[in-house]
N, C-alpha and C positions, 0 to 999 in steps of 0.2 A: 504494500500500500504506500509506501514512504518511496517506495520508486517512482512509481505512478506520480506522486504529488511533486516529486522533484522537476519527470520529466511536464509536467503541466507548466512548472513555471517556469522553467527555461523556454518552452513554447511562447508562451507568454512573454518572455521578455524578449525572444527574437521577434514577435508580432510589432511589439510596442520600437523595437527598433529600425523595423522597416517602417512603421506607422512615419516615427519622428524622420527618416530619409525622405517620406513621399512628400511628406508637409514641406520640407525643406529644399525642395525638386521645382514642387508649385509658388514658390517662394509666398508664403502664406504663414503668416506669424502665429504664434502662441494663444496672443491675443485675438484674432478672428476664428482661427479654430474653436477658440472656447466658449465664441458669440454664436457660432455656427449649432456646436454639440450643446449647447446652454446648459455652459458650467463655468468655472470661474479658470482665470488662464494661472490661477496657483496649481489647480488640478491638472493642466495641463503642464504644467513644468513639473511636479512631484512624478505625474506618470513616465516621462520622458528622462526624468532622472533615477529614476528602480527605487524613487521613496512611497507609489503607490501600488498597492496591488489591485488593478483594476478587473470587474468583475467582466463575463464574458460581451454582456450586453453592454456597455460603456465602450468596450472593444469594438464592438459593429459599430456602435455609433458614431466612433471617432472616424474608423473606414470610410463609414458611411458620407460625412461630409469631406473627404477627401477625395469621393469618387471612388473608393474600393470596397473589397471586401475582405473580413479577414483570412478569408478561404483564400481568395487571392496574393494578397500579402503572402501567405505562409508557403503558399506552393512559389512562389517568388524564392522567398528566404531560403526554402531546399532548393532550387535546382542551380542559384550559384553558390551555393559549397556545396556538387557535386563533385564527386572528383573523378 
């Protein structure tokens, strides 16, 4: 069980990494992302820096006004560290 949960938030934390690349691609600050997901842009810097642990639906949302999904993002994240 304690594998399981480790490998969720390493998941999780490669999500929230791609998240903050896409944000930073569309050159889209902290502060509009958090206007966009309506929440405040501390939550969007705690998540971005691994002081949040955000839950699965906060995750869509945040995709979600990025134009993604986190199904996307994540099969992103694996196929460049294939090797």
């Amino acid at each position: 069980m304690e594998k399981n949960k480790s490998r969720e938030q390493s998941t999780r934390s490669d999500v929230v990494r791609q998240l903050k690349a896409v944000r930073k691609e569309q050159h889209i600050t902290q502060e509009v992302l958090a206007e966009r997901a309506g929440t405040k842009k501390s939550n969007i810097s705690r998540l971005e820096s691994g002081r949040y642990n955000p839950s699965l639906d906060f995750l869509v949302k945040v995709a979600g006004c990025l134009g993604k999904t986190v199904e996307t993002v994540s099969y992103t994240h694996l196929r460049a560290h294939e090797t």
